[in-house]
N, CA, C and O atoms as a CHARMM CRD file, in Angstrom:
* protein
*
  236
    1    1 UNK  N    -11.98700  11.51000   3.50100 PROA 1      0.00000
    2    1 UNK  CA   -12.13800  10.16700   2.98600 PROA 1      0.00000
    3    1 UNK  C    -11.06100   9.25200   3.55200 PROA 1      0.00000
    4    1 UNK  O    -11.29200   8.11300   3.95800 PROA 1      0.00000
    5    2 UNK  N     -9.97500   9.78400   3.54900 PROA 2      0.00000
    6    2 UNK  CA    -9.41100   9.43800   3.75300 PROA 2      0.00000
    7    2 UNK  C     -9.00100   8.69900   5.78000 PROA 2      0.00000
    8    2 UNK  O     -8.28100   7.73800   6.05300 PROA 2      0.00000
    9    3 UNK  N     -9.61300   9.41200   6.56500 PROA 3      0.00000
   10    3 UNK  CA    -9.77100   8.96000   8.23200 PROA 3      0.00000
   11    3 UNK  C    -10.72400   8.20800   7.93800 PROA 3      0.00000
   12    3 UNK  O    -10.53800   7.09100   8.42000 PROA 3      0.00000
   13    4 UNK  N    -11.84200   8.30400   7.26400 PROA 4      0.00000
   14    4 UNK  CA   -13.26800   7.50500   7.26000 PROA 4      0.00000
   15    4 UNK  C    -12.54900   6.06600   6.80300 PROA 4      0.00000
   16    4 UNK  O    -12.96300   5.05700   7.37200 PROA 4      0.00000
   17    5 UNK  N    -11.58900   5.93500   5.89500 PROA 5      0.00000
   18    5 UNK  CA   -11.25500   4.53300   5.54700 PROA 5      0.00000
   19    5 UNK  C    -10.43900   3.46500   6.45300 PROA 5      0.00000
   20    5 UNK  O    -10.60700   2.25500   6.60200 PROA 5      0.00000
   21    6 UNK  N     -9.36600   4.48200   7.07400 PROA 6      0.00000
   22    6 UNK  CA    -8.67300   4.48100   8.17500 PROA 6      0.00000
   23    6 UNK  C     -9.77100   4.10900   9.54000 PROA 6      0.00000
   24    6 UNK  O     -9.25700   3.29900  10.31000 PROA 6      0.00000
   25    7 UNK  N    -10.77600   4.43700   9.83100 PROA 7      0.00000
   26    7 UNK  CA   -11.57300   4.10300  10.63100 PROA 7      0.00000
   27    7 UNK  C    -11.97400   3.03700  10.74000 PROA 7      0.00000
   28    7 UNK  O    -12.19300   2.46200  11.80700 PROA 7      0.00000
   29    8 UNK  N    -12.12800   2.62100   9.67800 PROA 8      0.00000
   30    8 UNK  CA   -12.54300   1.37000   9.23700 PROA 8      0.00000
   31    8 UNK  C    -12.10800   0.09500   8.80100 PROA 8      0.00000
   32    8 UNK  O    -12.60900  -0.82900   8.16000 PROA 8      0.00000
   33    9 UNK  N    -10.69100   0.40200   9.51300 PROA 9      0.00000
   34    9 UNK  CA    -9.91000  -0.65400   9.41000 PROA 9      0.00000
   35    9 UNK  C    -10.09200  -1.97000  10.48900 PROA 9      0.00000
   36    9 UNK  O    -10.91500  -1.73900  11.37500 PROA 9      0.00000
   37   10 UNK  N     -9.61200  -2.96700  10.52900 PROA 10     0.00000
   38   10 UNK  CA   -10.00100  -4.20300  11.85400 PROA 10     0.00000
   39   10 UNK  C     -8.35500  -2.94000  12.48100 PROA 10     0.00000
   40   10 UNK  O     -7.63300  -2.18300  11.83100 PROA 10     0.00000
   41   11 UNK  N     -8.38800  -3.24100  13.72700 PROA 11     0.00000
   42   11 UNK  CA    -7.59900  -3.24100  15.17000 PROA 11     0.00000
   43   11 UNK  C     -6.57000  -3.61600  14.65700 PROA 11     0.00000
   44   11 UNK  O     -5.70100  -2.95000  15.21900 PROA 11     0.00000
   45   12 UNK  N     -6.01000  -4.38900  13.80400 PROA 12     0.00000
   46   12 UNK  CA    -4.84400  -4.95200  13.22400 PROA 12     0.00000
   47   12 UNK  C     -4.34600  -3.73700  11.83200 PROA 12     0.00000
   48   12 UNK  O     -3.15100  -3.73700  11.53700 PROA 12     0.00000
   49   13 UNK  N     -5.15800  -2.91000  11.16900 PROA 13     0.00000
   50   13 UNK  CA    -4.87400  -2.46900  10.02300 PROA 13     0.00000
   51   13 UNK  C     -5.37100  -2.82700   9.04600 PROA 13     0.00000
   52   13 UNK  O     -5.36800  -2.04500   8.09500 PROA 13     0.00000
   53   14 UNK  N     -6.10600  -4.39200   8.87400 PROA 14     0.00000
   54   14 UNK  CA    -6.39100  -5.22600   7.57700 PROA 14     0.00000
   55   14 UNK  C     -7.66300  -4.19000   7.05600 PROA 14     0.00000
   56   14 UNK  O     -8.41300  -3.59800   7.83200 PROA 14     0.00000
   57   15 UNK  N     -7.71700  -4.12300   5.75100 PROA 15     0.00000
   58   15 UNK  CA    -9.20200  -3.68900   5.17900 PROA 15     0.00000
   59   15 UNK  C     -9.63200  -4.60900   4.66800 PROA 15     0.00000
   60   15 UNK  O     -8.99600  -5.65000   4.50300 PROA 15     0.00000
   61   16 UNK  N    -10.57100  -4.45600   4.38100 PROA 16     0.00000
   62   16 UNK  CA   -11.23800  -5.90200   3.76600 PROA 16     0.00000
   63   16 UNK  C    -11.87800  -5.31000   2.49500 PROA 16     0.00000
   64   16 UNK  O    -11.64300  -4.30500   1.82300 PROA 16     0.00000
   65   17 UNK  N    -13.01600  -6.57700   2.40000 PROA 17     0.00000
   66   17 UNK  CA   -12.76400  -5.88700   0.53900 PROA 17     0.00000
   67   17 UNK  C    -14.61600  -5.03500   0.30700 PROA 17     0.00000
   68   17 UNK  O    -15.30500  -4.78700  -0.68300 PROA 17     0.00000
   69   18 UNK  N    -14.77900  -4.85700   1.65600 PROA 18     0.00000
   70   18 UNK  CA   -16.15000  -4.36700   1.57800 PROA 18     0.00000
   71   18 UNK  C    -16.86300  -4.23900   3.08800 PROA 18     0.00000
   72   18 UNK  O    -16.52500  -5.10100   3.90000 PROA 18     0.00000
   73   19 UNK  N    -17.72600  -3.32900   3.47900 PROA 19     0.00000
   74   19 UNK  CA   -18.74200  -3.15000   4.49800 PROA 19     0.00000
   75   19 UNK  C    -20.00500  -3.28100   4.44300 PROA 19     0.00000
   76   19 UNK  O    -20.60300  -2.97000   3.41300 PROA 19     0.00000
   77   20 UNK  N    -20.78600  -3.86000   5.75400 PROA 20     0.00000
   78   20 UNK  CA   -21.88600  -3.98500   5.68200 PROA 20     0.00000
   79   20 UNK  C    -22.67800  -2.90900   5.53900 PROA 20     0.00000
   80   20 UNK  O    -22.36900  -1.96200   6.26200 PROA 20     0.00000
   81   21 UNK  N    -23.58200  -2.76200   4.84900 PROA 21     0.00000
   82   21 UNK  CA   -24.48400  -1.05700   4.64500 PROA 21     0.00000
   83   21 UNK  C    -24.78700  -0.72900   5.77000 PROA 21     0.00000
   84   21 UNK  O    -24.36900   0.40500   6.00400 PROA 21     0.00000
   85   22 UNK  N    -25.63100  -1.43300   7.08500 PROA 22     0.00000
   86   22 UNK  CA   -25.62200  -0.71400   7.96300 PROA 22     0.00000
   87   22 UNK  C    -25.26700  -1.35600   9.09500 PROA 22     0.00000
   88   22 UNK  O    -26.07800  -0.93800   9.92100 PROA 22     0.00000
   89   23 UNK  N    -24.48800  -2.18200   9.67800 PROA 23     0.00000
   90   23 UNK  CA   -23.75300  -2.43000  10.57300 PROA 23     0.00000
   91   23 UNK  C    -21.63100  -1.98800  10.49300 PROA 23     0.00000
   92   23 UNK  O    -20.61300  -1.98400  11.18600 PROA 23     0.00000
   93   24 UNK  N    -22.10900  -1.72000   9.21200 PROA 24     0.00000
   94   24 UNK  CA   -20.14600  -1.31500   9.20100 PROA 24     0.00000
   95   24 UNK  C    -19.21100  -2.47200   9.73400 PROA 24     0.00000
   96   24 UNK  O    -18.16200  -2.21000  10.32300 PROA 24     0.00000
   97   25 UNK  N    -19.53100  -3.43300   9.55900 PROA 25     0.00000
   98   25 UNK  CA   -18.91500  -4.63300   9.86300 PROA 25     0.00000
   99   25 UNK  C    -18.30200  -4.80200   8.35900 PROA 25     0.00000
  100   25 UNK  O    -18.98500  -4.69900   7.34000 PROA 25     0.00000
  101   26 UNK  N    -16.55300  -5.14800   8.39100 PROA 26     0.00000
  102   26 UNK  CA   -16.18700  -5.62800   7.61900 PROA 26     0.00000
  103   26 UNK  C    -16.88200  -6.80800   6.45500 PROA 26     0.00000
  104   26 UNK  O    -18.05900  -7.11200   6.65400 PROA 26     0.00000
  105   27 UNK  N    -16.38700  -7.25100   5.64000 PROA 27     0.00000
  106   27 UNK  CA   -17.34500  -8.28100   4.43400 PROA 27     0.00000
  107   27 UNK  C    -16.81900  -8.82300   3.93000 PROA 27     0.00000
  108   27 UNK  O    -15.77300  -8.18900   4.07300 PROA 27     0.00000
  109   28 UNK  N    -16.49500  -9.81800   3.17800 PROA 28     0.00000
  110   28 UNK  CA   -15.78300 -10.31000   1.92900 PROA 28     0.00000
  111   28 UNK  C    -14.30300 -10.58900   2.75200 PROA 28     0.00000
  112   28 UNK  O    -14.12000 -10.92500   3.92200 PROA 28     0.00000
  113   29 UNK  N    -13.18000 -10.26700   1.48900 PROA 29     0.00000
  114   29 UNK  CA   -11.91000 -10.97200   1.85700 PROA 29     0.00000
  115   29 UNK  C    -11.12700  -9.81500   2.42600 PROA 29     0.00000
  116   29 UNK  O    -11.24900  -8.59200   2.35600 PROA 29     0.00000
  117   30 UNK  N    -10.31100 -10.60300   2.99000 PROA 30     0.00000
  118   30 UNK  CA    -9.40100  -9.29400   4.11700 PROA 30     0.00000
  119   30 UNK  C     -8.30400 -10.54500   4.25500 PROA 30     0.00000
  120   30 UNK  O     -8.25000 -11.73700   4.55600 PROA 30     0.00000
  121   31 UNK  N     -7.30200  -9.20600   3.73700 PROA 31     0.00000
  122   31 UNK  CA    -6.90800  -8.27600   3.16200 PROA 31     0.00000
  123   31 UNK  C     -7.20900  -8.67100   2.05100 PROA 31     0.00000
  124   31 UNK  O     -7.30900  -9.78800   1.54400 PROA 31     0.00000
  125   32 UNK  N     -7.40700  -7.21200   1.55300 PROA 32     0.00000
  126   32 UNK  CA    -7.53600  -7.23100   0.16100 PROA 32     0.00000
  127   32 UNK  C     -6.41700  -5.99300  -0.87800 PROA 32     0.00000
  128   32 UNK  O     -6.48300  -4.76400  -0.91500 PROA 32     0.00000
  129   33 UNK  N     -5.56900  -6.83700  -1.53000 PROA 33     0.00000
  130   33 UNK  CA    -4.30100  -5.72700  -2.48200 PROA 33     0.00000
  131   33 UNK  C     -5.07100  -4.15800  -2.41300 PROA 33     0.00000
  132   33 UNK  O     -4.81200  -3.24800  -1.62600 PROA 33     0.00000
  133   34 UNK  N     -5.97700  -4.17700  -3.38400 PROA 34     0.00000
  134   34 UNK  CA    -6.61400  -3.42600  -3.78800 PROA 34     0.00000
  135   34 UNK  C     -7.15000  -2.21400  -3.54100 PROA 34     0.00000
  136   34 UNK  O     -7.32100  -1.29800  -4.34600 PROA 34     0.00000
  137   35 UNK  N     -7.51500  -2.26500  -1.91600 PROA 35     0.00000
  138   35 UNK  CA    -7.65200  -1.56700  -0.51800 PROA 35     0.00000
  139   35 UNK  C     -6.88900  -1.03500  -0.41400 PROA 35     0.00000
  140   35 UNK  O     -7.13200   0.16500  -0.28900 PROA 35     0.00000
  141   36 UNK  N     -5.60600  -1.39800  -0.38500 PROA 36     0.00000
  142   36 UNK  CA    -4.61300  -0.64900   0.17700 PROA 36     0.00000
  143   36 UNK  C     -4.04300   0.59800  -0.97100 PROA 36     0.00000
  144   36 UNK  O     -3.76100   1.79000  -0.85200 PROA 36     0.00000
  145   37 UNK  N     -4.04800  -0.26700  -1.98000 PROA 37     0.00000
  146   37 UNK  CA    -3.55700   0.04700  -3.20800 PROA 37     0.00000
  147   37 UNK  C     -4.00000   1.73200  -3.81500 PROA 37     0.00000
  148   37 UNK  O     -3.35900   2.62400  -4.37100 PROA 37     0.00000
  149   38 UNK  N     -5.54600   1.56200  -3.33000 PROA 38     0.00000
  150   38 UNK  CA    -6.21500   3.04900  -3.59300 PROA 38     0.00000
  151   38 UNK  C     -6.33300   3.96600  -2.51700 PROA 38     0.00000
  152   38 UNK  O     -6.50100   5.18300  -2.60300 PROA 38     0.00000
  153   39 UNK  N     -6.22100   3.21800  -1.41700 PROA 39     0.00000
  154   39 UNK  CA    -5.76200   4.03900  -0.06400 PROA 39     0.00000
  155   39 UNK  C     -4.46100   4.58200  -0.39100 PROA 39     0.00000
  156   39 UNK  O     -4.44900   5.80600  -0.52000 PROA 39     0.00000
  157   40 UNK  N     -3.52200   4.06300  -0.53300 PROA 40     0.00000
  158   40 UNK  CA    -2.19200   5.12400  -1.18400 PROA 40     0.00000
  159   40 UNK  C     -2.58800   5.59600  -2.25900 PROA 40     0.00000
  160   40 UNK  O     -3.14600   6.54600  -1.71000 PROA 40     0.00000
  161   41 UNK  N     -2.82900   5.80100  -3.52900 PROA 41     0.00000
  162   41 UNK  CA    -3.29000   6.44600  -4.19900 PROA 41     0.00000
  163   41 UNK  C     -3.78300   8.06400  -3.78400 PROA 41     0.00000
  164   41 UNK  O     -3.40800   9.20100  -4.06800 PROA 41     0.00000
  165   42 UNK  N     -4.90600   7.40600  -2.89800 PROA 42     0.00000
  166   42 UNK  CA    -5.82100   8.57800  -2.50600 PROA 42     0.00000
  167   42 UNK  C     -4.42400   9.39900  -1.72800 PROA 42     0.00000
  168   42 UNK  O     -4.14800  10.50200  -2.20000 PROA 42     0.00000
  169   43 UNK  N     -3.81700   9.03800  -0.91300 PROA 43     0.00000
  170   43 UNK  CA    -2.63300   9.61500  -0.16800 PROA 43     0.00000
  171   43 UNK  C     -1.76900  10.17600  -1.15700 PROA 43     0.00000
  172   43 UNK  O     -1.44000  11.32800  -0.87400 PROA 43     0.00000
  173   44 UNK  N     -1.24500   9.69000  -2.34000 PROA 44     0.00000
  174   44 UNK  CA    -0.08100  10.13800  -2.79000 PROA 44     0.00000
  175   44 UNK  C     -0.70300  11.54300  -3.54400 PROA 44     0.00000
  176   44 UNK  O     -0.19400  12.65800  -3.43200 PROA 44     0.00000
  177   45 UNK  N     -1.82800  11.24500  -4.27500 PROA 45     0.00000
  178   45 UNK  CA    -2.59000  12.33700  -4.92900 PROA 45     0.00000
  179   45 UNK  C     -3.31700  13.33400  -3.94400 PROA 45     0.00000
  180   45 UNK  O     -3.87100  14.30000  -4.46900 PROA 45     0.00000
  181   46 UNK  N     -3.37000  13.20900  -2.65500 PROA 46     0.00000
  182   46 UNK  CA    -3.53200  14.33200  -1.57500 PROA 46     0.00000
  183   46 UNK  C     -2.57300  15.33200  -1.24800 PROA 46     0.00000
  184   46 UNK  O     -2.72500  16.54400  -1.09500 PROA 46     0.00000
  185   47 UNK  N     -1.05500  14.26100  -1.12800 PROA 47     0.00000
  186   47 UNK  CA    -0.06900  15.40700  -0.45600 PROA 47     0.00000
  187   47 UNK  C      0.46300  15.65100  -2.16900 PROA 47     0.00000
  188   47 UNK  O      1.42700  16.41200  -2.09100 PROA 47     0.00000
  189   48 UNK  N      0.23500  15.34000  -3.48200 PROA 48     0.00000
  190   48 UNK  CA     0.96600  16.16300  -4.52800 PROA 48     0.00000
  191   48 UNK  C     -0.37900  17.33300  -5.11900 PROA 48     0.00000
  192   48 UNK  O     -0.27100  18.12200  -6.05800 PROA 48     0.00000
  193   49 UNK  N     -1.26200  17.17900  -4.47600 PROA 49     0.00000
  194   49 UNK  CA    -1.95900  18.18100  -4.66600 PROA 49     0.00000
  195   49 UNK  C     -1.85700  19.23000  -3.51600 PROA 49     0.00000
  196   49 UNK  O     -2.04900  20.41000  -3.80900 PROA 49     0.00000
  197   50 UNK  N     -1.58000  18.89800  -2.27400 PROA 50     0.00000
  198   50 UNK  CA    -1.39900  19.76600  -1.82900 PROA 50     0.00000
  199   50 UNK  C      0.14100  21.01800  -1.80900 PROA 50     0.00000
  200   50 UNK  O      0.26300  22.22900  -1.62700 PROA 50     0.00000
  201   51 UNK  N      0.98500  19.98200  -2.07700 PROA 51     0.00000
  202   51 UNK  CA     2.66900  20.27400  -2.69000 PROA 51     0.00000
  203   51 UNK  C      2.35500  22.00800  -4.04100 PROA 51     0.00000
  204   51 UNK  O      2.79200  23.15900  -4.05800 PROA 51     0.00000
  205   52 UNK  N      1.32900  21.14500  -4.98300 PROA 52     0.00000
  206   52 UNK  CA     1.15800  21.95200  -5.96800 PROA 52     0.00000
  207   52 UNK  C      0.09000  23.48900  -5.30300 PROA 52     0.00000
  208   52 UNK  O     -0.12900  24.45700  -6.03200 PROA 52     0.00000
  209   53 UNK  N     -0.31000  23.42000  -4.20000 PROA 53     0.00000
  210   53 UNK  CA    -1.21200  24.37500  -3.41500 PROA 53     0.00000
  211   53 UNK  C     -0.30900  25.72300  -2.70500 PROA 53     0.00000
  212   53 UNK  O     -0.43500  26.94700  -2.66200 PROA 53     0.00000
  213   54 UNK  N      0.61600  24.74000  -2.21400 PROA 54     0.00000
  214   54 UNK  CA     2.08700  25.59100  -1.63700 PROA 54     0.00000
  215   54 UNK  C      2.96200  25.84800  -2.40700 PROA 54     0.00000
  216   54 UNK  O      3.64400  26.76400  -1.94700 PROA 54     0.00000
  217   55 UNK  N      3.35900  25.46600  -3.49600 PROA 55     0.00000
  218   55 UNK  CA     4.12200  26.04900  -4.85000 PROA 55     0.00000
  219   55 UNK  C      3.23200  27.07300  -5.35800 PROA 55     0.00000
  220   55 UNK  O      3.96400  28.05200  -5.50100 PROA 55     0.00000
  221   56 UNK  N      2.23300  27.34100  -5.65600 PROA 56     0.00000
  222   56 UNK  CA     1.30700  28.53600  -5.83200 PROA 56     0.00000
  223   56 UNK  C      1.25400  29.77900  -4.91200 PROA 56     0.00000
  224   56 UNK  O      1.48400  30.96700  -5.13900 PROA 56     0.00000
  225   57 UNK  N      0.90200  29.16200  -3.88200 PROA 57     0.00000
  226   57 UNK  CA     0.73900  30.48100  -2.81100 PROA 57     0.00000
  227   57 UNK  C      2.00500  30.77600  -2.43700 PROA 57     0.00000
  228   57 UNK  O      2.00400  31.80700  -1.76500 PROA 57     0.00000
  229   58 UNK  N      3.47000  30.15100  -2.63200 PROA 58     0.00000
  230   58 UNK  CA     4.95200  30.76600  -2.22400 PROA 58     0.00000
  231   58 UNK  C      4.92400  31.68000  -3.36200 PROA 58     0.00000
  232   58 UNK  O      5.41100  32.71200  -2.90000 PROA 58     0.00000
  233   59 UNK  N      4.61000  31.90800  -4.67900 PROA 59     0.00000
  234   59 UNK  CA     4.64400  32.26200  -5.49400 PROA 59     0.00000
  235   59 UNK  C      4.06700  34.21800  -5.67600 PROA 59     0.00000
  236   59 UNK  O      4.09000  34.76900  -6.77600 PROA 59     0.00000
């Protein structure tokens, strides 16, 4: 999910606040807080789940 969003960024980094269904052309407002906001999210809750994956299996 996380490359797929990254993919889909403009050439600059900006996300915007939505895609076209089937042209994948950015939509709406760019930048948008919000975008980014759950893009880290999704990141911070990836590598502390994975943290908690390797505290298990050292175990």
């Amino acid at each position: 999910m996380i490359d797929w969003v990254v993919s889909r960024a403009l050439p600059s980094g900006i996300l915007s606040e939505q895609l076209h269904p089937t042209k994948r052309e950015p939509v709406g407002a760019s930048p948008l807080t919000w975008s980014y906001a759950t893009l880290l999210l999704a990141i911070t809750e990836y590598f502390d789940k994975r943290d908690q994956l390797e505290n298990v299996a050292a175990e």
